[in-house]
C-alpha positions in Angstrom: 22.2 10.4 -10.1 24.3 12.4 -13.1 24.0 15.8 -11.6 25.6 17.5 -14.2 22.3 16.3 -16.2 20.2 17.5 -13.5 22.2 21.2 -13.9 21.9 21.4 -17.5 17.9 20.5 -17.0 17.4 23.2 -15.1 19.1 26.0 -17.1 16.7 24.9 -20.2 13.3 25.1 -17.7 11.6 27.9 -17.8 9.6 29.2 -14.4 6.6 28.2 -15.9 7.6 25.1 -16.6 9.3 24.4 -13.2 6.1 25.7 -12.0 4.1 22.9 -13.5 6.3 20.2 -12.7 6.2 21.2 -8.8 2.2 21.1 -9.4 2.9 17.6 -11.0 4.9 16.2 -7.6 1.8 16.9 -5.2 0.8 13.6 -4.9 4.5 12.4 -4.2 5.9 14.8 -2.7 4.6 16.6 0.7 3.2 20.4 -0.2 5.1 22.3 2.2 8.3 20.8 1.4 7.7 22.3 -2.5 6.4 25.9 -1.1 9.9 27.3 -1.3 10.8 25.2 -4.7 11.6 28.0 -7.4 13.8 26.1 -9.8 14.4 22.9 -11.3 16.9 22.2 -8.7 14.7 22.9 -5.7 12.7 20.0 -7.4 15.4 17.8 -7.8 16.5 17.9 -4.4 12.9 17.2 -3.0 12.6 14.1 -5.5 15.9 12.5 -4.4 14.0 12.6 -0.2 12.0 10.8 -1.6 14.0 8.3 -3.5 12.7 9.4 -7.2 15.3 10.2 -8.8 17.0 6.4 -8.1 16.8 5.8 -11.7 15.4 8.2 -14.6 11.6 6.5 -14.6 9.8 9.4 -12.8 11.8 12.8 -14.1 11.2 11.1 -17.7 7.6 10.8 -17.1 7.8 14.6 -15.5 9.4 15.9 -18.9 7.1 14.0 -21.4 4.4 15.4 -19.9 4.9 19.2 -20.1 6.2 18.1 -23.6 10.1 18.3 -23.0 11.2 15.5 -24.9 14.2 17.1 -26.0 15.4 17.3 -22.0 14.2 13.7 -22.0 16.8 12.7 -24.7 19.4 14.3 -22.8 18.7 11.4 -20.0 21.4 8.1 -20.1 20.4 5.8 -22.8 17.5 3.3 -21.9 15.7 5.7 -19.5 13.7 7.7 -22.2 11.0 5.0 -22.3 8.8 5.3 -18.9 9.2 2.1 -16.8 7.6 1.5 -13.7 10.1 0.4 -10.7 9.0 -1.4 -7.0 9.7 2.1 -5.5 9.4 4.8 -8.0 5.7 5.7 -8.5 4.2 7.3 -11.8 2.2 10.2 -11.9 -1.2 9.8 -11.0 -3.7 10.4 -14.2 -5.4 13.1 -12.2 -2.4 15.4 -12.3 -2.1 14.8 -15.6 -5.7 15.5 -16.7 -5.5 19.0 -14.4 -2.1 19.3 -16.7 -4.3 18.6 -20.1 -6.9 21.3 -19.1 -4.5 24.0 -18.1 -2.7 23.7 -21.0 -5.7 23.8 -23.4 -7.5 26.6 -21.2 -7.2 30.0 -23.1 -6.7 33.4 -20.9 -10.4 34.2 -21.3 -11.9 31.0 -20.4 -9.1 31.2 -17.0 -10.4 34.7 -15.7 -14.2 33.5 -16.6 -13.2 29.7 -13.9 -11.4 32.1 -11.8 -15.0 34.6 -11.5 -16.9 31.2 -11.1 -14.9 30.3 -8.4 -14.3 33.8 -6.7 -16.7 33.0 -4.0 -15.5 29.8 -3.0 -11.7 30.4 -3.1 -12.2 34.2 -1.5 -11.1 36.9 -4.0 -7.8 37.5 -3.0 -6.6 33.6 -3.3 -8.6 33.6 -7.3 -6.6 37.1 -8.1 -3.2 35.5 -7.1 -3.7 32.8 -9.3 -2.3 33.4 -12.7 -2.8 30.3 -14.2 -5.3 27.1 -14.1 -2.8 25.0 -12.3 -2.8 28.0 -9.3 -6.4 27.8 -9.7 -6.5 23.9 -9.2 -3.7 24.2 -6.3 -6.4 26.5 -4.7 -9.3 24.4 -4.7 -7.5 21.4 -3.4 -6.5 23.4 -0.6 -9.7 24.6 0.2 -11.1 20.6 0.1 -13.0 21.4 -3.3 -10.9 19.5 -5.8 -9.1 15.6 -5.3 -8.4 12.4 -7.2 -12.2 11.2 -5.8 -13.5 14.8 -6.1 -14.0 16.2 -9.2 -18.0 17.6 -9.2 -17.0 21.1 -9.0 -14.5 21.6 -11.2 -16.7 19.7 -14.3 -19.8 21.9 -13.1 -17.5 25.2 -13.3 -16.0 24.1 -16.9 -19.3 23.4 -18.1 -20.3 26.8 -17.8 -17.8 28.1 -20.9 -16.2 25.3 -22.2 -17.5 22.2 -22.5 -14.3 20.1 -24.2 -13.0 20.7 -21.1 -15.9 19.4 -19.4 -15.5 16.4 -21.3 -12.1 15.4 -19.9 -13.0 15.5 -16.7 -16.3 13.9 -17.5 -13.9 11.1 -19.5 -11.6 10.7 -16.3 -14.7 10.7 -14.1 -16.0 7.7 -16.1 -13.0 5.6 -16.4 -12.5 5.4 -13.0 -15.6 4.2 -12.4 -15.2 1.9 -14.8 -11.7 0.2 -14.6 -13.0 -0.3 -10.6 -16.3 -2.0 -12.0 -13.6 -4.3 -13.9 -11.5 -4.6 -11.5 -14.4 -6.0 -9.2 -15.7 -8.2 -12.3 -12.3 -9.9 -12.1 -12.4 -10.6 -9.0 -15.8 -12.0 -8.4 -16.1 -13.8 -11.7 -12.9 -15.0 -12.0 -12.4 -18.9 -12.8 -9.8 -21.3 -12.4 -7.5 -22.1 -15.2 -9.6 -19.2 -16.9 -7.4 -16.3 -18.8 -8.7 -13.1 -17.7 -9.5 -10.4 -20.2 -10.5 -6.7 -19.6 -13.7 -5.6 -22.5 -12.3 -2.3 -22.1 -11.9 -0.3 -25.3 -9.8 2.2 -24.1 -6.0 0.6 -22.5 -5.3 3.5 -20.7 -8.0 2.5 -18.7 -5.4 -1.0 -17.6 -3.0 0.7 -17.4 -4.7 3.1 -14.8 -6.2 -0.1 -13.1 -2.5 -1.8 -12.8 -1.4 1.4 -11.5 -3.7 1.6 -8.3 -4.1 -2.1 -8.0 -1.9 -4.8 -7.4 -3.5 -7.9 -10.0 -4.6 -11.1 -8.9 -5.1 -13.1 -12.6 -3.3 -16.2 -11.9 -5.2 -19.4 -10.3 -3.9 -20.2 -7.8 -2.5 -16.7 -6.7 0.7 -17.5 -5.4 2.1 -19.3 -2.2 1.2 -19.2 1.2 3.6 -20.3 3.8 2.6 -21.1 7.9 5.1 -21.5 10.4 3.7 -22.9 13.1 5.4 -23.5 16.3 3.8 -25.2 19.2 6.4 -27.1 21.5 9.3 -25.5 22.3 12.2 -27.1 24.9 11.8 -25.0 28.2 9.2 -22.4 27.0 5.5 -23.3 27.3 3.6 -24.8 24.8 1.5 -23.0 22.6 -2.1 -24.8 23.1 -4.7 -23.1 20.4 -2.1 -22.1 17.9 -3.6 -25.3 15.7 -6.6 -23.8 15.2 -5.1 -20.5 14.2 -2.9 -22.9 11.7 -6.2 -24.3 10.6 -7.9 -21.6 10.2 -5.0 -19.5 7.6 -5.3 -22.6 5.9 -8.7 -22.9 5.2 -8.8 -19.0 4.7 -6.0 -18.4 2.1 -6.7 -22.0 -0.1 -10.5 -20.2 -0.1 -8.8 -16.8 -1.6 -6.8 -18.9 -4.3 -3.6 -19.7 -2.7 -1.4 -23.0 -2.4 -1.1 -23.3 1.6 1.9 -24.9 3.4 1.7 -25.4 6.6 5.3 -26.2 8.6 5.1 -27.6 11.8 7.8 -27.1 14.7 10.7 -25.6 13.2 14.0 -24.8 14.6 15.7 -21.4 14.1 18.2 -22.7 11.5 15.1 -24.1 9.8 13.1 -21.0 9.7 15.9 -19.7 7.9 16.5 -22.3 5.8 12.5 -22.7 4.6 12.3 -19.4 4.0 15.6 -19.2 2.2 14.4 -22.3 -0.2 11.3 -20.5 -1.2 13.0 -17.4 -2.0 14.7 -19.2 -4.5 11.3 -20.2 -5.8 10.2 -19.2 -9.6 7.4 -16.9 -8.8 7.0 -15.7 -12.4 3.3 -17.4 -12.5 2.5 -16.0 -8.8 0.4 -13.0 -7.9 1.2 -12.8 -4.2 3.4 -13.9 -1.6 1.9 -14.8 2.3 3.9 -16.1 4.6 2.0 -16.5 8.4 4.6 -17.6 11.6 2.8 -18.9 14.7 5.2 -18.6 17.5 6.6 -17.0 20.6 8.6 -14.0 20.5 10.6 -10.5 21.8 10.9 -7.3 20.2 11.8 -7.8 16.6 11.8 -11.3 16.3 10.0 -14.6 16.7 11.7 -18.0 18.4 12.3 -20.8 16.6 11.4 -24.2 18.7 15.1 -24.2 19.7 14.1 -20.8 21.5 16.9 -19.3 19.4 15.7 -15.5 18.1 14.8 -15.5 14.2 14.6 -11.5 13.6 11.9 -9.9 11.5 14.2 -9.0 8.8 15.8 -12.6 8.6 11.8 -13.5 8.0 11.5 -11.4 4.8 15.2 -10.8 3.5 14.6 -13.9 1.2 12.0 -12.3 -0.8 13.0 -8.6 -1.5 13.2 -8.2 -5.0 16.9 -8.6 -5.0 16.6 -11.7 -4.1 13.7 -13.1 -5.2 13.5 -10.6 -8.6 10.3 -13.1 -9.8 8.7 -11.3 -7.0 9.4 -7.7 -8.0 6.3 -5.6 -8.0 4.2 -8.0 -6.3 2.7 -7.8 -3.0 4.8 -9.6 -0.1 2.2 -10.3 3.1 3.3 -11.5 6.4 1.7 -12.1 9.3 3.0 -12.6 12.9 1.4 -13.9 15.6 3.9 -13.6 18.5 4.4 -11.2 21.8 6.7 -8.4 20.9 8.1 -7.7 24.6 6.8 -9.0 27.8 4.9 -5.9 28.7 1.0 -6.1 29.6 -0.6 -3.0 27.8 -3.3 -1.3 29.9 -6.4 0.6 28.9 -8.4 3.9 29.8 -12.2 2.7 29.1 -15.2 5.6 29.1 -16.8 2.9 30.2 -17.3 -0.8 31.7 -16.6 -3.3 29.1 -19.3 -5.8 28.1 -19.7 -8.9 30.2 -19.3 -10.6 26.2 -16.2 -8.5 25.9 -14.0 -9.7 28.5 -12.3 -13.8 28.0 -11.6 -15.4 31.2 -8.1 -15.3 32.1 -7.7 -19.0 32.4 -8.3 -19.6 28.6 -5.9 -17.1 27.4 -2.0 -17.2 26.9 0.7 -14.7 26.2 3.1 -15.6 23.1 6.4 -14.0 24.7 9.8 -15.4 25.2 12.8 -14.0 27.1 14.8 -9.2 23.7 15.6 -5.9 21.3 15.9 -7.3 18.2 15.5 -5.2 14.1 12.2 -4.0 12.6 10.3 -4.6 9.7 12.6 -3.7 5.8 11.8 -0.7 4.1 11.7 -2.5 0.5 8.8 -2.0 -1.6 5.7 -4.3 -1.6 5.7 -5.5 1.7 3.2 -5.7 4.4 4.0 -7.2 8.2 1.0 -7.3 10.3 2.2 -7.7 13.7 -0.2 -9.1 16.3 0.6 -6.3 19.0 3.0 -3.4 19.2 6.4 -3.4 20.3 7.7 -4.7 24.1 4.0 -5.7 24.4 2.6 -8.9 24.5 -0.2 -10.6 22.5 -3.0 -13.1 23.7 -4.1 -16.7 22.2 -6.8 -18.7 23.6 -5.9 -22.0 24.6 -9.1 -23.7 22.6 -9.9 -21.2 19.9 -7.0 -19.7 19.0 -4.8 -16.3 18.9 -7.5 -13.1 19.3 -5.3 -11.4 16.1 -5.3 -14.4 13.8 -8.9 -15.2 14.1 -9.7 -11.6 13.8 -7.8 -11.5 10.7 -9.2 -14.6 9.0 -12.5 -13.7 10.1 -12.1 -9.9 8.5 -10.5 -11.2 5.1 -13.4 -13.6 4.6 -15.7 -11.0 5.1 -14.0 -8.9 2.7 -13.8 -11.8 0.1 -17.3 -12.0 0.1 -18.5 -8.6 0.0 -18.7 -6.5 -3.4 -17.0 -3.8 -1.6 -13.3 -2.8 -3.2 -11.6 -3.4 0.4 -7.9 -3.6 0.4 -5.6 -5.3 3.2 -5.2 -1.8 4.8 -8.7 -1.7 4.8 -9.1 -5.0 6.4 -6.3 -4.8 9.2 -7.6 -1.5 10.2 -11.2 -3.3 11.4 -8.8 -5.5 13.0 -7.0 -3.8 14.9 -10.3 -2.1 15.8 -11.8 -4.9 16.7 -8.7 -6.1 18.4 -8.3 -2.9 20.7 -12.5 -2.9 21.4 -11.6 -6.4 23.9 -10.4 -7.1 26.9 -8.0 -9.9 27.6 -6.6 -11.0 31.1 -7.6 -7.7 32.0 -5.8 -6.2 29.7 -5.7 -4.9 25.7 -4.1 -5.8 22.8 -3.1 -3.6 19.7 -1.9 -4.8 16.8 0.5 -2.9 14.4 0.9 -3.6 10.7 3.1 -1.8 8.9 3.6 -1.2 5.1 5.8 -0.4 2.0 3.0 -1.4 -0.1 2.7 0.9 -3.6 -0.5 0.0 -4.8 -3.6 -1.5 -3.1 -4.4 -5.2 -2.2 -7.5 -6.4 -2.8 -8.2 -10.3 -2.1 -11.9 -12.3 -3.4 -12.6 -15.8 -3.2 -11.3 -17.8 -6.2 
């Protein structure tokens, strides 16, 4: 980052203006860490935490909105037009409607919200604010103003100025309505059928593709299943065909191309994974790729029993190296002990007779240690079937108790109207998961996540 272009930036802010660009960061950046922020600097050095000031996207976007566009021009050539990047977000249309109204606002129509609101905020907090975005800062504070909660503020501007009104009223609408869409797409949605948005107004896509990650190509992308069942000294994996069979049946149901390899060595792991990294995703929504095996802490065996680490897994898809894949979610699932640990429970209560699987069904997925962690590149998810140096549990017959729980949850989801989204999902898992007993023991599983938008999956 040019700071010499950062320091001549914040000699031409004003307070007020550094002001409103700190109220502009709330969603990005955390609120205690801008309490203390009284110049343009201060800002700048929060942003770069955070990894927003990579490239020029976000402070471009920052300047255009309180209508700096002459500070924008002073940015390198080819970063005054807003791009969105894998790990820079955009700001959120609610901070820039709240910017809209406190620019428009006049002094009168500020000390009549700021009466309005007096007994809700307390008298003190509505006397220290001196403008709407100090008001706005309030009410979110006090739990009475979000992105999902807007009632009181358009029922407080109705009383004296009704424009105003009508931009929240507007924003309230559209979000209602790009989700309707959004939910129309995915329900309705037909193969080989070009999807089109009948909304009038674009800013309402672009808002949608902001908050959503799309799904408008049949099929959706590739899903890849590594399935390992024999191994040379460590014990076979009895069940793990029917969690292969079902990730099949449940991913070519949500639109997806499913290969499923069977028995792979560690150099062949690597060298699948490698080969579809080099694949043209351009016509791709997603990317799943599911491995069935043992494993240790940070890593999953190959049939060979040699480690394959977590990081070797998805290395061949960050958008480095696979840039057709830039922007688009990356999902991976692994079913696989992460330690040789048994994890042990404090129950309120005696579990269910229906709750408990006899021992002589189940299996542990573990192998013989430390190994890396999931990448912190953008669009990935890794739901691991259990926590770290713990093991995970498959049934001999039926399958592994995360898997099945996972396929069982996203076909739920795929059916219902509701907008879930794979955090959604993989939270009733590992609800659902934790609830049973297994060998006498429990099971938690952990995904984790540098996913930017939200994934929602239907049935094609």
């Amino acid at each position: 980052m040019d700071r010499l272009t950062l320091s001549k930036i914040d000699e031409e802010l004003e307070s007020s203006e550094v002001a409103a660009l700190r109220f502009l960061c709330r969603d990005v950046v955390n609120r205690k860490r801008l309490e203390n922020v009284t110049d343009a600097k201060g800002l700048f050095s929060r942003l770069e935490e955070k990894g927003l000031l990579e490239n020029y996207a976000f402070l471009s976007q920052l300047l255009q909105t309180i209508g700096r566009n002459d500070l924008v021009n002073m940015l390198r050539p080819g970063y005054s037009q807003l791009t969105e990047t894998d790990a820079n977000p955009m700001l959120s249309d609610y901070r820039i409607m709240l910017y809209q109204i406190h620019e428009d606002i006049t002094t009168a129509n500020l000390d009549k919200m700021k009466f309005l609101l007096e007994d809700k905020l307390g008298r003190r907090q509505a006397d220290m604010c001196d403008t709407a975005l100090d008001v706005f800062a309030e009410m979110e504070k006090k739990g009475l103003l979000s992105n999902t909660n807007l009632h009181e503020l358009l029922d407080v501007l109705r009383e004296f100025d009704l424009p105003l009104a009508e931009i929240v009223q507007t924003y309230m609408e559209s979000k209602t309505l790009y989700l309707k869409e959004y939910n129309l797409v995915c329900q309705y949605r037909r193969p080989n059928q070009t999807v089109r948005f009948p909304v009038a107004d674009i800013s309402l896509y672009i808002q949608l593709i902001t908050e959503y990650y799309l799904f408008n190509h049949n099929p959706r992308g590739l899903c890849v299943i590594i399935n390992n069942e024999s191994f040379r000294l460590l014990k076979k994996r009895a069940g793990t065909h029917e969690d292969a069979r079902t990730l099949h049946e449940t991913f070519t149901s949500l639109g997806f191309n499913v290969e499923i390899h069977q028995d792979l060595t560690s150099a062949q792991i690597k060298d699948l994974l490698r080969s579809k990294g080099s694949r043209n995703f351009h016509n791709d929504d997603a990317l799943v790729v599911c491995v069935l095996s043992h494993g240790e802490y940070g890593c999953i065996f190959g049939t060979d029993e040699i480690k394959v680490f977590i990081r070797e897994l998805t290395q061949p898809f960050t958008s480095l190296q696979a840039p057709t894949l830039a922007g688009k979610p990356k999902l991976f699932f692994i079913q696989a002990c992460q330690g040789s640990s048994y994890q042990k429970g404090s129950l309120p209560f005696a579990p269910k007779k229906e709750d408990i699987t006899e021992p002589k069904t189940l299996e542990a997925d573990a192998g013989p240690v430390q190994g890396e962690t999931v990448p912190d590149d953008a669009d990935f998810l890794l739901g691991m079937s259990t926590v770290p140096e713990y093991r995970s549990f498959r049934s001999i017959t039926t399958g592994s108790i995360y898997i099945q729980e996972l396929c069982k949850q996203l076909n739920t989801s795929a059916k219902s109207v509701e907008m879930d989204d794979i955090l959604s999902i993989l939270t009733r898992v590992n609800r659902n998961v934790s609830k049973g007993v297994y060998m006498n023991y429990k099971q938690m599983p952990e995904p984790k996540y540098t996913l930017t938008k939200k994934v929602v999956l239907k049935y094609v």
